[in-house]
Backbone bond lengths (Angstrom), bond angles and torsions (degrees), N, CA, C in turn:
res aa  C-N    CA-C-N  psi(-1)  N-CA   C-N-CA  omega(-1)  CA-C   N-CA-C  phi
1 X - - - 1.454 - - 1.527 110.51 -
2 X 1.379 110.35 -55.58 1.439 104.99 166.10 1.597 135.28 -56.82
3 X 0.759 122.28 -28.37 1.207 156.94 -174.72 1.996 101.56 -72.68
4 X 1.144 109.35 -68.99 1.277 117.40 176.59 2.287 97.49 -67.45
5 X 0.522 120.09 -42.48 1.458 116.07 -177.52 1.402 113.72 -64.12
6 X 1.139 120.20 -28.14 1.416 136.89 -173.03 1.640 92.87 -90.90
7 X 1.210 142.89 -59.64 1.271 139.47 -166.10 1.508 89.55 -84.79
8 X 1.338 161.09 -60.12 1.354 127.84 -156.51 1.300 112.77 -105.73
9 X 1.446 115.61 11.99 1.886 118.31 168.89 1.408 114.44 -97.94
10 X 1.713 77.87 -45.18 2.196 89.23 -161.13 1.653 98.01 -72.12
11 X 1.526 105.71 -24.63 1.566 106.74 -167.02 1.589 105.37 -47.05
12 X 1.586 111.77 -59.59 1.331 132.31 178.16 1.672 125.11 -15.71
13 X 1.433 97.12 -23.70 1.563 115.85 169.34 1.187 116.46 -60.99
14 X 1.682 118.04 -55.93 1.378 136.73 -169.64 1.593 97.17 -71.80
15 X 1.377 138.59 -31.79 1.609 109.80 -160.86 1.974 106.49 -74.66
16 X 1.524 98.34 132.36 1.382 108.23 -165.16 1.736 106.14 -60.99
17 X 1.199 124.42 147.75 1.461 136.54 -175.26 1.460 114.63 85.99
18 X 1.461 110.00 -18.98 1.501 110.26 -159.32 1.745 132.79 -33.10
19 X 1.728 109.50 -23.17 1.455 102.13 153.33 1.526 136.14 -66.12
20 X 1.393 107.26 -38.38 1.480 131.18 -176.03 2.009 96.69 -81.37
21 X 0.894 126.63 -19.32 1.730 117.70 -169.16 1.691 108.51 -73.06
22 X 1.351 110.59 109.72 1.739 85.96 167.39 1.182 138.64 -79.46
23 X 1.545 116.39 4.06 1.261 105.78 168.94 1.749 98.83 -167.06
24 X 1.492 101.76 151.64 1.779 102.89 -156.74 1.776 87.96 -116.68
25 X 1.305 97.93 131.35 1.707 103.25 175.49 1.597 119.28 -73.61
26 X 1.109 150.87 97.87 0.670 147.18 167.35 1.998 136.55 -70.90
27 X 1.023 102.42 116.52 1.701 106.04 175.84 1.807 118.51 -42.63
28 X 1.489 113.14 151.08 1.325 106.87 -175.51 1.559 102.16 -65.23
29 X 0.824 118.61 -37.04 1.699 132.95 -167.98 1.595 97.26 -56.52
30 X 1.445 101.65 -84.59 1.672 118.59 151.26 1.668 104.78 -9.78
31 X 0.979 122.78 -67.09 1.832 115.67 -165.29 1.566 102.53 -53.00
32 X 1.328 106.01 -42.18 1.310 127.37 -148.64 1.564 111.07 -65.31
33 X 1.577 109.28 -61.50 0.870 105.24 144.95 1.807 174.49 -81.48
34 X 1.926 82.22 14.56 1.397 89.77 160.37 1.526 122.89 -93.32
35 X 1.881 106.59 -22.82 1.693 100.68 159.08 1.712 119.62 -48.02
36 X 1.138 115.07 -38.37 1.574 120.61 161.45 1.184 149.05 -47.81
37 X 1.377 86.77 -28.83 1.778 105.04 171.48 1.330 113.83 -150.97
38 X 1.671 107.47 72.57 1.533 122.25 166.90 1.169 121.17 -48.90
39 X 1.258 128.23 1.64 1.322 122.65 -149.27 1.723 103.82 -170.73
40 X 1.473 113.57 115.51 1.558 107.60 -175.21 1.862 100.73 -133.95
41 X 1.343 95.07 128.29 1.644 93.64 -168.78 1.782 93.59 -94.17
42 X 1.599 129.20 141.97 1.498 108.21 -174.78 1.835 73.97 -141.62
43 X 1.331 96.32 163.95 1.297 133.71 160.51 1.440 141.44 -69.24
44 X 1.212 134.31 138.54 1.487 125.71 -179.51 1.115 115.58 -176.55
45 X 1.902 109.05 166.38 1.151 116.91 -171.10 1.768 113.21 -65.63
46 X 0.842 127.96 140.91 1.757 120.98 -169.96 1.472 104.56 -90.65
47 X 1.289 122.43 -14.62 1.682 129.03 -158.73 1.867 94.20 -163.11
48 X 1.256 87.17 52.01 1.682 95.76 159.47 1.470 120.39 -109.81
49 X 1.361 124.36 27.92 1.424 130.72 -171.54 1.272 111.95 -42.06
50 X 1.269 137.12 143.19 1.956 109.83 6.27 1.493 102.04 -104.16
51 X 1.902 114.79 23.25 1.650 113.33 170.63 1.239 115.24 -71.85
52 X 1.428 114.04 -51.25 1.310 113.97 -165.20 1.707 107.88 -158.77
53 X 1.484 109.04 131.05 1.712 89.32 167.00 1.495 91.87 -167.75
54 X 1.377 107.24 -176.04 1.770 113.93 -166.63 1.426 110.44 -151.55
55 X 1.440 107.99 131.64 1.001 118.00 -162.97 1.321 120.75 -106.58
56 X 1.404 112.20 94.59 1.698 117.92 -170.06 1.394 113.92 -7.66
57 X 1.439 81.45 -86.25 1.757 115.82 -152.31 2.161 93.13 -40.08
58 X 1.789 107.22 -57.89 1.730 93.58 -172.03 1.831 103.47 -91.71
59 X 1.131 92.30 21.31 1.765 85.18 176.84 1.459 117.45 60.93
60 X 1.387 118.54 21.61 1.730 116.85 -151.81 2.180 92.94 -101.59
61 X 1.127 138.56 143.16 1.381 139.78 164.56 1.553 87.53 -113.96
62 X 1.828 98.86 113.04 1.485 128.21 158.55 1.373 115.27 -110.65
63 X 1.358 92.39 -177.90 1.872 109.21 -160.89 1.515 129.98 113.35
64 X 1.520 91.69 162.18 1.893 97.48 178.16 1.441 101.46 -47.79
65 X 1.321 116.20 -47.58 1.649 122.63 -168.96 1.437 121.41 -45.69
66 X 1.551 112.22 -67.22 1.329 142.01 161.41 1.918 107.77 -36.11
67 X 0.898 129.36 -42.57 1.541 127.40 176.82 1.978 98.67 -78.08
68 X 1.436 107.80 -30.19 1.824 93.35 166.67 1.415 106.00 -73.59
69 X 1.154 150.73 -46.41 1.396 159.85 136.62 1.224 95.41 7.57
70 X 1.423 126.78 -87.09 1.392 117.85 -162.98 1.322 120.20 -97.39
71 X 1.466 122.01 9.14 1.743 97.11 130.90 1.109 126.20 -80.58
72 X 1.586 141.32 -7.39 0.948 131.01 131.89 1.056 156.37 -56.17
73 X 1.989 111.93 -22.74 1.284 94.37 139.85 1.515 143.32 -89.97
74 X 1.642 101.05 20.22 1.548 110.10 173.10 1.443 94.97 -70.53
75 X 1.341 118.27 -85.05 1.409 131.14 178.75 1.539 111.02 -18.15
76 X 0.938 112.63 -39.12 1.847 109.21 -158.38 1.490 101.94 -104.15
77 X 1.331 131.80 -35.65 1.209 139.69 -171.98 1.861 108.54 88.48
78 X 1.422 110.50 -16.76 1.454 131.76 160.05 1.152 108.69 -22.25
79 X 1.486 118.41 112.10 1.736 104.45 147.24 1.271 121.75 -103.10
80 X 1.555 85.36 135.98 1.801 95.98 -168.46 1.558 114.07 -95.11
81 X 1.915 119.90 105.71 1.269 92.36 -179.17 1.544 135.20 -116.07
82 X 1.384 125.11 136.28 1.514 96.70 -172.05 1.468 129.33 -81.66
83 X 1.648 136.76 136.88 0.965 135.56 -171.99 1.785 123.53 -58.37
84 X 1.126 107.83 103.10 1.459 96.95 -168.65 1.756 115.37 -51.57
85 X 1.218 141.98 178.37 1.328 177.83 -109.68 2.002 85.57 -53.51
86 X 1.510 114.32 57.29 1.468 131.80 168.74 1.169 83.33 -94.72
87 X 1.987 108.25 135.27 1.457 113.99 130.60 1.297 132.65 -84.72
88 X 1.227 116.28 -178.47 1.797 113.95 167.12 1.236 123.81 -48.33
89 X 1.556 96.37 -57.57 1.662 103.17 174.90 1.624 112.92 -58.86
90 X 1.687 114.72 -43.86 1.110 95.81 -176.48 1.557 111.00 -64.24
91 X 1.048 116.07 -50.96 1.804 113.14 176.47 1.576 109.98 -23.95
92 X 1.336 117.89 -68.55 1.487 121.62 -179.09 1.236 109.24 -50.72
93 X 1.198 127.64 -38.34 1.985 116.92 179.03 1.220 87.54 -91.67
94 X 1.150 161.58 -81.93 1.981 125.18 -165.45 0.906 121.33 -18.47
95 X 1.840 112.36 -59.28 1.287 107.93 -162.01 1.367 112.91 -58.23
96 X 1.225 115.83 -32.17 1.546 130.36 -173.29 1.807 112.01 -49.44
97 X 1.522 85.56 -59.32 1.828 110.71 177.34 1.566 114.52 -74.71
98 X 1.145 121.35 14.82 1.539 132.09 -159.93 1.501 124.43 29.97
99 X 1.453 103.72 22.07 1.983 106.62 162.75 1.029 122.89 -48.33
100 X 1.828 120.07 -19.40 1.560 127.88 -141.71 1.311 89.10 -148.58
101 X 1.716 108.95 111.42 1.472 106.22 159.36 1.391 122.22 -46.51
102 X 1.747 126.84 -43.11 1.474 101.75 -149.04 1.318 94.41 171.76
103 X 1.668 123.94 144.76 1.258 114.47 -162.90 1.614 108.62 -124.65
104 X 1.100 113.92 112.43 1.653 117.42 177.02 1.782 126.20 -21.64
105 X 1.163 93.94 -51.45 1.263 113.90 175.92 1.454 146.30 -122.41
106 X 1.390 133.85 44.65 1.385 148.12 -124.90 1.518 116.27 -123.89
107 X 1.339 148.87 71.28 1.542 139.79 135.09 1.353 107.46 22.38
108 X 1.408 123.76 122.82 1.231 110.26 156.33 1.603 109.58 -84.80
109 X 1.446 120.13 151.28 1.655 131.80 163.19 1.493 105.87 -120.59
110 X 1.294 89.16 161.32 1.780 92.20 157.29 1.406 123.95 -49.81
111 X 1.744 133.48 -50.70 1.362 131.34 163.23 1.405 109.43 -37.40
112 X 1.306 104.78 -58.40 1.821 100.37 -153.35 1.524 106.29 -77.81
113 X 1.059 125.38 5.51 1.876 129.78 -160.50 1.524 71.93 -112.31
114 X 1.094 148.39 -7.23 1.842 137.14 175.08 1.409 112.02 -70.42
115 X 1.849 100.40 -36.79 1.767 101.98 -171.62 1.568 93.36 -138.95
116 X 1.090 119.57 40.79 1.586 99.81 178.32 1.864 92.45 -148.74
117 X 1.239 114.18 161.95 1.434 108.19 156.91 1.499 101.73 -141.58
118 X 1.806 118.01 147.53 1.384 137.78 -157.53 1.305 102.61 -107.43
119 X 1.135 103.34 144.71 1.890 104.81 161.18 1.538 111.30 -100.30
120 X 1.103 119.54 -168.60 1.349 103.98 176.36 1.720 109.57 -104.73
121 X 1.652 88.84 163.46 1.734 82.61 -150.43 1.736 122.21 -72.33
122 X 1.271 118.02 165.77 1.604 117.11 -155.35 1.613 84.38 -113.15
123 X 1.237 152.78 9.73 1.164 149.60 154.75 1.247 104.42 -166.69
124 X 1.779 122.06 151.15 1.471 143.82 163.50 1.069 95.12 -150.40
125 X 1.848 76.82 146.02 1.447 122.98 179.14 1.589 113.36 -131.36
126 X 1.636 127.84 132.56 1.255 125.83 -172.79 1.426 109.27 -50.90
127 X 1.461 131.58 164.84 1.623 127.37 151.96 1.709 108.82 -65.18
128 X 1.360 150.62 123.10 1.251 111.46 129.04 1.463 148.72 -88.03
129 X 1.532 144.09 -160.36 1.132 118.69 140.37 1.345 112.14 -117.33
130 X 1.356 110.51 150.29 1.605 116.73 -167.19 1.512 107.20 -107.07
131 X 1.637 125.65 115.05 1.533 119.83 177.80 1.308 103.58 -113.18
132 X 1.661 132.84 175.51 1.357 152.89 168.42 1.590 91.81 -53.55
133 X 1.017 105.84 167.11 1.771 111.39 -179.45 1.757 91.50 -116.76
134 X 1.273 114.30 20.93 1.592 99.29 160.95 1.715 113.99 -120.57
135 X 1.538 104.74 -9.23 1.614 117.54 -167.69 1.857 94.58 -78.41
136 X 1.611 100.46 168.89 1.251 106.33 167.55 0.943 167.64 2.70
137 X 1.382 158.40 95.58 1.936 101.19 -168.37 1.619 113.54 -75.56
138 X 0.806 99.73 161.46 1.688 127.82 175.69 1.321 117.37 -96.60
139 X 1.641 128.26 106.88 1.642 89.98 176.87 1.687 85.52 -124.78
140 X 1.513 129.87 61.36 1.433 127.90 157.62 1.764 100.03 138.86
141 X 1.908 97.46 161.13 1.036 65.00 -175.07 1.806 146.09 -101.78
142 X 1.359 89.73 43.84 1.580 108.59 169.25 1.603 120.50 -48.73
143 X 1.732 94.51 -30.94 1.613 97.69 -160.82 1.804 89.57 -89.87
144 X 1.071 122.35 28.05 1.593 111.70 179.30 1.446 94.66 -120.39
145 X 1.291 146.42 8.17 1.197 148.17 163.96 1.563 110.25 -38.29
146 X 1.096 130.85 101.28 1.425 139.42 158.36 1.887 101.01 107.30
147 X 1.132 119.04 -7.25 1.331 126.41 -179.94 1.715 108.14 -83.24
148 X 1.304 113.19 169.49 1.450 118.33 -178.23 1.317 117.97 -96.38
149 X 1.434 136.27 105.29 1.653 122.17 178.27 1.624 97.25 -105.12
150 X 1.280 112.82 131.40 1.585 129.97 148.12 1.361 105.21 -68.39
151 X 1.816 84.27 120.43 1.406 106.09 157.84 1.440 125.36 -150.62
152 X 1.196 132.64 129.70 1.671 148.86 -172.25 1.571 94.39 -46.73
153 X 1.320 97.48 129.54 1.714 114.38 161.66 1.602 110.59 -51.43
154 X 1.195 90.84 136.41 1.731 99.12 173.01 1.321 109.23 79.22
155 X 1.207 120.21 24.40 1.503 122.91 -172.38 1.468 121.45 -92.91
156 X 1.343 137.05 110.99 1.484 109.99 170.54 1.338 126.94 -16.54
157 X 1.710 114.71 -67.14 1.120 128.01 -157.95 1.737 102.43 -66.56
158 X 1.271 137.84 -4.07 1.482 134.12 159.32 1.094 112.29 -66.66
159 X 1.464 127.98 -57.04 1.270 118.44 -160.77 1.713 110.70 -93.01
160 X 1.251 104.60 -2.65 1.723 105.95 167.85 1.472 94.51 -93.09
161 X 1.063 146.00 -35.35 1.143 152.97 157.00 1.935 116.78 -10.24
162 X 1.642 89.55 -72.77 1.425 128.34 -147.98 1.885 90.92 -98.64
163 X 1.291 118.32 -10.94 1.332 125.82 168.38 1.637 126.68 -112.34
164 X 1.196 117.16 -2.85 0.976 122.88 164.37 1.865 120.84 -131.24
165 X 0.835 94.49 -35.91 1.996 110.56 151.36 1.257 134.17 -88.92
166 X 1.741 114.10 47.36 1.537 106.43 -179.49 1.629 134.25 -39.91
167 X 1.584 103.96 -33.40 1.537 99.12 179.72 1.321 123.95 -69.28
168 X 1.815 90.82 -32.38 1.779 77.51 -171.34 2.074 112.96 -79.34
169 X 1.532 86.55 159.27 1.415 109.73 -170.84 1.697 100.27 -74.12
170 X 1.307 122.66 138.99 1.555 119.85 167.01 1.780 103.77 -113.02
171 X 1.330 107.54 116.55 1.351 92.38 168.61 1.568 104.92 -107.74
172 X 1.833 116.01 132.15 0.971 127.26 -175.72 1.084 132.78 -72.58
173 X 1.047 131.26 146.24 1.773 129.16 172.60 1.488 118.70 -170.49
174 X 1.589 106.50 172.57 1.447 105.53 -126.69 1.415 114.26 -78.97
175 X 1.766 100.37 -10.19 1.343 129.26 -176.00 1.513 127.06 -163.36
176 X 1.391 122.34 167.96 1.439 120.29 166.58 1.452 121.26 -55.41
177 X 0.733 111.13 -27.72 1.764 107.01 -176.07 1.740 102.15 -79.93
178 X 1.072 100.91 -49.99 1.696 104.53 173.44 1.474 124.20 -64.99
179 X 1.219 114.50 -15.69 2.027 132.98 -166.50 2.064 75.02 -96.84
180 X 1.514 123.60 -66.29 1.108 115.12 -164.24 1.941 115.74 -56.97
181 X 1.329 111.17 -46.63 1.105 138.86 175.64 2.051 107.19 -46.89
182 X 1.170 105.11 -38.49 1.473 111.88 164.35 1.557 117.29 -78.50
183 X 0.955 120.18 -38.57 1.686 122.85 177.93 2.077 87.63 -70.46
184 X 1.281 109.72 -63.64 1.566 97.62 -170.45 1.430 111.32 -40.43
185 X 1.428 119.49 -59.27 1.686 122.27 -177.33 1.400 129.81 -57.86
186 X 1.799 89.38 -10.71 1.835 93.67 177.54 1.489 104.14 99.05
187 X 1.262 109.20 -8.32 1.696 89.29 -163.26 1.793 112.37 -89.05
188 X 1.692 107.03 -10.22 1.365 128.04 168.87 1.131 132.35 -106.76
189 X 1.467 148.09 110.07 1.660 126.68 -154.79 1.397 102.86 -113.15
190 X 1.610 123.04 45.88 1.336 136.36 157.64 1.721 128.59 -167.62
191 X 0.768 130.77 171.86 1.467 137.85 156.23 1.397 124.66 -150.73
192 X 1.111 128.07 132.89 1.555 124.31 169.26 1.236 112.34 -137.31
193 X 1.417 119.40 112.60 1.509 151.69 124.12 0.786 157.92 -93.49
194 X 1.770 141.64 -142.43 1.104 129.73 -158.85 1.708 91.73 -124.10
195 X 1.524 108.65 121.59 1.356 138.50 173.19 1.801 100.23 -19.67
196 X 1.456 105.05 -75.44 1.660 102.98 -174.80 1.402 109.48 -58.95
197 X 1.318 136.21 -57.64 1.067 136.45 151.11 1.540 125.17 -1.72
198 X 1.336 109.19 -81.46 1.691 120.81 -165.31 2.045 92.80 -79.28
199 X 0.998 129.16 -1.53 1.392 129.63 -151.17 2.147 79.80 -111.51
200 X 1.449 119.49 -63.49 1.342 119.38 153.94 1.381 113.60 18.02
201 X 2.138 74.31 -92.91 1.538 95.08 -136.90 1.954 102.41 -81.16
202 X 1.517 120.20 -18.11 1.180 150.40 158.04 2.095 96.18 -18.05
203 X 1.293 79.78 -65.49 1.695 102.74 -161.73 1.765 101.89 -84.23
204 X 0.600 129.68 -37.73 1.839 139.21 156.11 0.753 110.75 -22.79
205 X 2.123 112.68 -84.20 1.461 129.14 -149.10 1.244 99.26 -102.12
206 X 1.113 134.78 -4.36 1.625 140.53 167.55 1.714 102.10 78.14
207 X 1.740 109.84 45.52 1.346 100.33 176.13 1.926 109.27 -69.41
208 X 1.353 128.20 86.13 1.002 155.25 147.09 1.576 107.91 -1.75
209 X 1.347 109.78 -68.71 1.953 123.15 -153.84 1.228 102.85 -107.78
210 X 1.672 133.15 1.20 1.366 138.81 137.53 1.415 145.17 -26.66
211 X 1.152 142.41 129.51 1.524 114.90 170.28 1.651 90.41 -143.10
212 X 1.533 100.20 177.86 1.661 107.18 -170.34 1.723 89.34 -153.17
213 X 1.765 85.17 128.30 1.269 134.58 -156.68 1.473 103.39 -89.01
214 X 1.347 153.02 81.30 1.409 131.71 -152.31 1.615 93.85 -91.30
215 X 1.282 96.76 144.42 1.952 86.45 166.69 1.371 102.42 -178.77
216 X 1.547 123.94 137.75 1.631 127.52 -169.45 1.518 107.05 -47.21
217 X 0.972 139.21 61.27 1.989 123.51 -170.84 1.621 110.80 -81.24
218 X 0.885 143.13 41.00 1.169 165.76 178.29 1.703 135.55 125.36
């Protein structure tokens, strides 16, 4: 079930023009099963700004992401809904357990390529790593060997991290603002994420004594 939701919903991202197209052909099969599933509840990061996030208090799921959402659910007649007060992590174990149709925004890994299948991606953004503007230089992340980087649970960048950088230390947390918020206070001497992302929340929270490191990391 998951599996099929992910290849004929999420696909919908990849067909080229898809804002500008007025009308998307659909297969008999294809028809068939979107009368079947009027309705797809998916998962997401809640505080992934400026991709995707949700806002308790009016219940509203915004972002770059959320505007692909609803040309897709123009096109499809699909309603797409997001699960209120889901985390990341929880998203990733639904999807696993099939609670969770399908995740807006998702990295493939080795785990998740076990129960999920990807299309190819509808936006990229480089990794960077983000240091204090008084620490070291950095020139990759070799030079974080035995040092501490904050990084958000459920994150790609942990377990590529934690699989190809055994020494270094990851200290976890619950989000980007909090992973950045530890490198600002000193108590973390790295971060690595996603360029639009850490560039955001940078300019938001007025992390001041920050800087961002650009460099190909995968």
């Amino acid at each position: 079930m998951i599996k099929k939701v992910l290849i004929i919903v999420l696909g919908l991202f990849t067909l080229t023009g898809i804002v500008n197209a007025q009308e998307i052909e659909f297969t008999e099969v294809e028809n068939k099963w979107i009368k079947e599933h009027p309705i797809i509840y998916h998962g997401y990061d809640a505080a992934w700004h400026p991709f995707e996030f949700y806002d308790e208090k009016d219940t509203i799921y915004s972002g770059i992401i959320s505007e692909y959402i609803k040309i897709i659910e123009d096109k499809t007649g699909i309603d797409f809904k997001p699960i209120p007060d889901i985390t990341w992590e929880e998203t990733i174990d639904k999807l696993e357990t099939g609670e969770v149709d399908l995740a807006t925004g998702i990295t493939p890994n080795e785990r998740r390529r076990q129960f999920l299948n990807f299309t190819k991606p509808y936006m990229s953004f480089p990794l960077v790593i983000v240091t204090r503007k008084d620490y070291h230089f950095i020139g990759g992340l070799n030079d974080l060997e035995g040092k501490e980087v904050a990084l958000p649970v459920g994150f790609y960048t942990s377990e590529m991290i934690s699989r190809d950088f055994p020494t270094i230390k990851i200290n976890h947390k619950k989000g980007v603002k909090e992973a950045l918020e530890s490198v600002s206070f000193g108590n973390s001497d790295a971060f690595v994420g996603n360029l639009a992302v850490v560039s955001y929340y940078i300019n938001k929270e007025g992390f001041t004594n920050i800087i961002i490191l650009i460099y190909p990391l995968v």
